[in-house]
C-alpha positions in Angstrom: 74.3 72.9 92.6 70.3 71.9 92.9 69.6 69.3 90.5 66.9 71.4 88.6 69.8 74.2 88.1 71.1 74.7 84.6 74.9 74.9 83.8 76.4 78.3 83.9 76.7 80.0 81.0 79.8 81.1 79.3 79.9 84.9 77.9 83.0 85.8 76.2 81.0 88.7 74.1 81.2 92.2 76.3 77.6 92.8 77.1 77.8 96.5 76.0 79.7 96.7 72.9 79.9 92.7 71.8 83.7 93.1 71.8 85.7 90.1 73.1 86.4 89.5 76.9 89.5 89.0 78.4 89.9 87.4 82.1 91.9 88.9 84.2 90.9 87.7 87.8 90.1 83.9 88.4 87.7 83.2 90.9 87.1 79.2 91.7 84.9 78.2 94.3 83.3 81.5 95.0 80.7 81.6 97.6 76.8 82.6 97.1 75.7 86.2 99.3 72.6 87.0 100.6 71.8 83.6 102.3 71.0 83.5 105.5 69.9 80.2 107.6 68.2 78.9 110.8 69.7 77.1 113.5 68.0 73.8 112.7 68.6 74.5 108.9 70.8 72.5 107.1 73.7 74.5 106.4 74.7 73.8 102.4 77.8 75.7 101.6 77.3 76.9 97.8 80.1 77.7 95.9 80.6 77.9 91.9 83.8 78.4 90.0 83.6 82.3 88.4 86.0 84.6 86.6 85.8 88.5 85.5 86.1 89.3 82.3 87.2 93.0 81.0 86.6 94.3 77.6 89.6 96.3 76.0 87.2 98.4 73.7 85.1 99.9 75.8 86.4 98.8 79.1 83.2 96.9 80.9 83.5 94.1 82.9 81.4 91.3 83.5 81.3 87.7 84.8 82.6 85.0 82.8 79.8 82.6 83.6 75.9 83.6 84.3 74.7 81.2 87.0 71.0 79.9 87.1 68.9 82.8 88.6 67.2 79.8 90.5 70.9 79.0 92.3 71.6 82.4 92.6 67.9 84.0 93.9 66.7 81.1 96.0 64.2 81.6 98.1 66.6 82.2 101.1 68.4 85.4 99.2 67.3 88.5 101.6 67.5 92.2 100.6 64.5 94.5 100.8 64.9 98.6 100.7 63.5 99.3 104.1 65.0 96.6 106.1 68.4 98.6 105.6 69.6 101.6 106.5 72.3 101.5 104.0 69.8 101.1 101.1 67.5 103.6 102.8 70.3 106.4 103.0 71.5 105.6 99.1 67.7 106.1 98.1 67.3 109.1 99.5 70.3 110.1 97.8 69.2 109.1 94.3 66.0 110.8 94.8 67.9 114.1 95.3 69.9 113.8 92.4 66.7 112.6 90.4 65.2 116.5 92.2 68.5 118.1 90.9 68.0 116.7 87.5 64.5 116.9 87.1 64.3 120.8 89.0 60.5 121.7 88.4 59.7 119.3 85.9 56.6 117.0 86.4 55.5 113.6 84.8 52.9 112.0 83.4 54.1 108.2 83.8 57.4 107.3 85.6 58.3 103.5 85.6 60.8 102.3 88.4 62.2 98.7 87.2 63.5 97.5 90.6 61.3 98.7 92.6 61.8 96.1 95.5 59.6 97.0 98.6 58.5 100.0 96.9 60.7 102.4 99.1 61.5 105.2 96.6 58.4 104.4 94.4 56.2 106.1 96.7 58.5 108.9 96.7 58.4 109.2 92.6 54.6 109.3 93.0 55.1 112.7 94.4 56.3 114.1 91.2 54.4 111.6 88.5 50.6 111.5 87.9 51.2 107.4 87.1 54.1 105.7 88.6 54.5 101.6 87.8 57.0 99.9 90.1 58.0 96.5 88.4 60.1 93.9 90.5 60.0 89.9 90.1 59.8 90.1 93.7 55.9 91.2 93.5 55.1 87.7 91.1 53.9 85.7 93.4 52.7 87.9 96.5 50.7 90.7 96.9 52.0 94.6 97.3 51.1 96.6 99.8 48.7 98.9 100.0 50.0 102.2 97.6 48.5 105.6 96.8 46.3 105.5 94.4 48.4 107.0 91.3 50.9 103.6 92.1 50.9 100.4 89.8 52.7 97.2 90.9 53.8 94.6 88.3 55.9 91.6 88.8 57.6 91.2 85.3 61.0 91.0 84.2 62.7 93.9 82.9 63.4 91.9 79.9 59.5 91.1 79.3 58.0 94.6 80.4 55.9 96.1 78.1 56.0 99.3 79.9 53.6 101.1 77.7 50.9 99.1 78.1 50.9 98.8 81.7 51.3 102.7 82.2 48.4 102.9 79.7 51.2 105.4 77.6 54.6 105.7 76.5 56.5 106.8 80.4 58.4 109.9 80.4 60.3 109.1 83.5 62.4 105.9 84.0 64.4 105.0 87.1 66.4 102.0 88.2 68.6 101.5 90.9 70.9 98.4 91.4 69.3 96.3 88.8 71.0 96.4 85.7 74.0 95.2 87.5 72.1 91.4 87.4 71.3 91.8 83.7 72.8 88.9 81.4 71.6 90.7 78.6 71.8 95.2 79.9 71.9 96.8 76.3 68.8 94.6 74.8 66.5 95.6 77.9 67.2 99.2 78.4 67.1 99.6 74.6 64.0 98.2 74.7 62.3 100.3 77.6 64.0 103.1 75.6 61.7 102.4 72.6 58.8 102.0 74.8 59.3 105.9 75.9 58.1 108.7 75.2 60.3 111.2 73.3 62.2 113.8 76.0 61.9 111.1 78.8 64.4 111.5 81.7 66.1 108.1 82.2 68.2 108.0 85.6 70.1 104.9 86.6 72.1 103.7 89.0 74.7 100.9 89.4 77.7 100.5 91.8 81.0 102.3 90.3 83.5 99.8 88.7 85.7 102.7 88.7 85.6 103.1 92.8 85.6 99.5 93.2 89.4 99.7 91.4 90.6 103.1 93.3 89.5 101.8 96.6 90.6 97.8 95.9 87.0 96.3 96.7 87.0 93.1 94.9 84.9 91.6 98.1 82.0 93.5 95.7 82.8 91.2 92.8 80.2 88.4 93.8 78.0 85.6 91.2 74.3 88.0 91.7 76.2 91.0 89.7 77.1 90.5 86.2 78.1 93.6 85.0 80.7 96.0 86.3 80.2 99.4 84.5 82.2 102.1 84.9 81.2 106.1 83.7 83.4 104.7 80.2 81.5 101.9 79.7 77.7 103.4 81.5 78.5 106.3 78.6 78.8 103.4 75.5 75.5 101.9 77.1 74.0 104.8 76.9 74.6 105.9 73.4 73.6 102.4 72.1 70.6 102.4 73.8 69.5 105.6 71.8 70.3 108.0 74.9 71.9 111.3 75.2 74.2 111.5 78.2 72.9 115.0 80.6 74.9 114.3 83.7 76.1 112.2 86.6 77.6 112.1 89.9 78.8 109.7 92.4 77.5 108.5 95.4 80.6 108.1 98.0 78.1 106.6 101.0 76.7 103.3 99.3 78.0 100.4 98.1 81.6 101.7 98.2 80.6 104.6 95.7 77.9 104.0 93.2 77.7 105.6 89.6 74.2 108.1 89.2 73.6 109.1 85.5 70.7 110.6 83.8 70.1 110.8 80.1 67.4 112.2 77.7 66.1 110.5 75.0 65.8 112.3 72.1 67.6 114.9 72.9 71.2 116.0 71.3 73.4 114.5 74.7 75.7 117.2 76.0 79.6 116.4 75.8 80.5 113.6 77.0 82.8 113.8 80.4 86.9 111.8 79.8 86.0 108.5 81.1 89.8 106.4 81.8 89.4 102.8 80.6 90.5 99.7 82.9 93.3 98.0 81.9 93.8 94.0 82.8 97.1 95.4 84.2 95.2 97.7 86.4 92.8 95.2 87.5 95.9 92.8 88.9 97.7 95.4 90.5 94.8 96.6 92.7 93.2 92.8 93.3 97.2 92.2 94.6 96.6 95.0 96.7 93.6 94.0 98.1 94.9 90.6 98.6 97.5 92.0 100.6 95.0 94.0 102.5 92.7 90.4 103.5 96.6 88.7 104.3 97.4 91.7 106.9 93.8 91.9 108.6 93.8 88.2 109.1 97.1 87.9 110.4 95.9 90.7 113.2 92.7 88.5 114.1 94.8 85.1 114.2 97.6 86.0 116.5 95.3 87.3 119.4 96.1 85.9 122.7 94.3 88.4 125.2 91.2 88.2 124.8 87.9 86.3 122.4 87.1 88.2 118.9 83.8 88.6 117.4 82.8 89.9 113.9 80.4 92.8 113.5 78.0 93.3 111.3 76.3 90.2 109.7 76.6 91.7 106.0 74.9 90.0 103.2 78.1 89.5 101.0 80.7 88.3 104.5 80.9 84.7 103.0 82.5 86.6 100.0 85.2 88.6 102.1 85.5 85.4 104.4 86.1 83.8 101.0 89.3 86.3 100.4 91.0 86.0 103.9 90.7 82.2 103.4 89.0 81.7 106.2 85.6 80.1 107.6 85.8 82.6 110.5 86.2 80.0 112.8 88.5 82.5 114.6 85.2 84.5 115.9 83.3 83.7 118.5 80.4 84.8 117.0 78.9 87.5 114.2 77.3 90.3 116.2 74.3 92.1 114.7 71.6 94.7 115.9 69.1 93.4 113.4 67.1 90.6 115.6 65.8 88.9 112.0 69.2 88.2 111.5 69.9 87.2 115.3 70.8 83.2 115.6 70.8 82.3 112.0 74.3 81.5 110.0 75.2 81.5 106.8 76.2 78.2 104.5 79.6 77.4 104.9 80.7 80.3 107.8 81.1 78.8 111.1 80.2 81.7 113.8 76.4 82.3 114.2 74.7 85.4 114.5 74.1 86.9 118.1 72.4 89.9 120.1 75.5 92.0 121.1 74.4 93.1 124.2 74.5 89.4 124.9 78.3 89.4 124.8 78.4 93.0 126.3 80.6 92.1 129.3 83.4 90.4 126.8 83.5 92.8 124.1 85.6 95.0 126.6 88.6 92.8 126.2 88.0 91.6 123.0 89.0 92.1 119.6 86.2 92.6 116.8 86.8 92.5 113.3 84.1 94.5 111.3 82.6 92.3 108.9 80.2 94.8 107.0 82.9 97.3 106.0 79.9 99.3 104.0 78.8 100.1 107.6 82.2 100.8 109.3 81.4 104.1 110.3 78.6 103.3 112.2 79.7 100.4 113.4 83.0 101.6 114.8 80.3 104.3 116.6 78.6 101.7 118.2 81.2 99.6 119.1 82.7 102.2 121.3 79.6 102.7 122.7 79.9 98.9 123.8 83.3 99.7 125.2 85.3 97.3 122.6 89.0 97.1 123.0 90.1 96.8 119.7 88.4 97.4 116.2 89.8 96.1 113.3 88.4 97.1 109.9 89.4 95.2 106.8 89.9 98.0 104.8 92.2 100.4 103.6 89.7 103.2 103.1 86.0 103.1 103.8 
């Protein structure tokens, strides 16, 4: 840990309700995502003792201990909207569902908190006279050139005084993927609640704790995302954040299956859908599962004997599914990966480097390759038989 980083904090307190917070899963030692260095680099392997926490009230979970956001966003941490095809495709998605929602409705001033590289803000300005996009990303650089009708601020969620900016109380909020990385969710969407204007559409978006347990993801439990909601514990947010539930859907495609909800303010919410509450019993049963699962697919990868193996996809969170198959994929030969940004660069503590695949084009048809962005396996398992591949092995029950 830098020296200028504080110590983690402790949170016992569900973030949603203020109940207390049982652990269920024990994490020491879990690696950092989203790191990615240069061949010269040196290569720090960052790890921090973590734990998830579920709360029996309202069923949330959350991490145990908050890291320092300058540990866990260092200036190495990559992820920008149109860089990735994956976060392209899931943006597109929410923008249908915000169409579906909104039908013929149009806005004065729409605020999108997260608005990263400005991806689906330029979209929103299509249906808003005003749109502000607000990102820390944007504090220290400038945006891009933007239509006229778009803002760019870089503030923190938790210090936006969205009002002011817009030059009026927004009736249109959106965020995707941030509230996730909130240590504090219920006291800033309360707050940009407040600062709206009475009948506004708020639409959020947050990967699904509930498909996370059906389909036995823990590699997506990781030290950037906090909070775990599921639709029982997204509903309780809602209501004490002065919204009225309207609808949601889920997004199979992204992140594993992500959670898309939209709620009035002001408005009398409609009934609320049965939302099933996790249960620490449930939580162990499908982690043992999943344990299983990392056990199986790295007992396939270790006993090859005809032929090299290579990982596919240089994913932002593989140090976290290296980290359950206990290995530091020495076993590969390298980590193959279209993207030539990523091309020759590691990651802290991981042993294979990142290379061109067509540079290992003439071995990949006797070799074993273990995909290591299972978010991509489709796609992936496309283009490796494309590149002739003998065997694919995904880590995965279900992807």
């Amino acid at each position: 840990m830098s020296p200028a980083a504080r110590p983690p904090r402790v949170r016992r307190r569900c973030c949603v309700c203020g109940s207390a917070v049982r652990v269920v899963l024990d994490l020491p030692g879990l690696p950092l995502t989203g790191i990615y260095v240069g061949p010269r680099a040196r290569r720090r392997d960052t790890r921090h003792d973590q734990a998830l926490g579920l709360c029996a009230r309202c069923g949330h979970a959350q991490l145990t201990r908050a890291l320092d956001p300058r540990s866990v966003y260092d200036g190495t941490y990559e992820h920008r909207s149109s860089s990735s095809a994956l976060a392209r495709r899931g943006n597109d998605a929410l923008e249908r569902f915000i169409a579906r929602v909104a039908g013929g409705r149009r806005f004065k001033r729409a605020v999108e908190v997260g608005c990263n590289d400005l991806y689906l803000t330029r979209r929103l300005a299509r249906r808003a006279r005003q749109v502000l996009g607000v990102d820390p990303i944007w504090r220290h650089r400038r945006p891009p050139k933007t239509p006229a009708n778009i803002r760019v601020s870089g503030s923190y969620v938790e210090d936006l005084d969205a009002a002011r900016l817009c030059g009026g109380r927004p009736d249109l909020i959106v965020s995707a993927h941030t509230w996730e990385h909130l240590e504090r969710p219920l006291g800033a969407l309360s707050s940009l609640v407040e600062d709206a204007a009475d009948g506004a559409l708020v639409v959020l978006e947050v990967p699904s704790f509930d498909t996370l347990l059906r389909d036995a993801r823990f590699d997506q439990v990781f030290h950037q995302h906090l909070q775990y909601f599921g639709l029982a514990s997204m509903l309780e947010l809602l209501k004490r954040s002065g919204l009225g539930y309207l609808t949601h859907t889920h997004n199979p495609d992204y992140w594993g299956g992500t959670l898309l909800i939209a709620a009035l303010k002001g408005v009398r919410p409609r009934k609320a859908p049965r939302a099933p509450r996790a249960t620490p019993a449930l939580v162990r049963r499908r982690y043992a599962a999943f344990k299983a699962r990392m056990r199986a697919c790295m007992s396939v990868v270790t006993r090859q004997r005809d032929g090299v193996v290579y990982g596919y996809g240089a994913a932002q969170m593989l140090p976290v599914l290296a980290y359950h198959m206990g290995t530091d994929l020495s076993e590969l030969r390298a980590v193959l990966d279209d993207d030539p940004a990523r091309q020759g660069r590691s990651y802290p503590g991981l042993r294979p480097r990142i290379a061109r695949p067509e540079a290992h084009r003439t071995h990949l048809t006797e070799a074993t390759v273990l995909v290591t962005a299972p978010d991509s396996a489709r796609p992936i398992a496309r283009r490796l038989s494309e590149l002739g591949a003998r065997r694919i092995v995904v880590p995965l029950v279900s992807w």
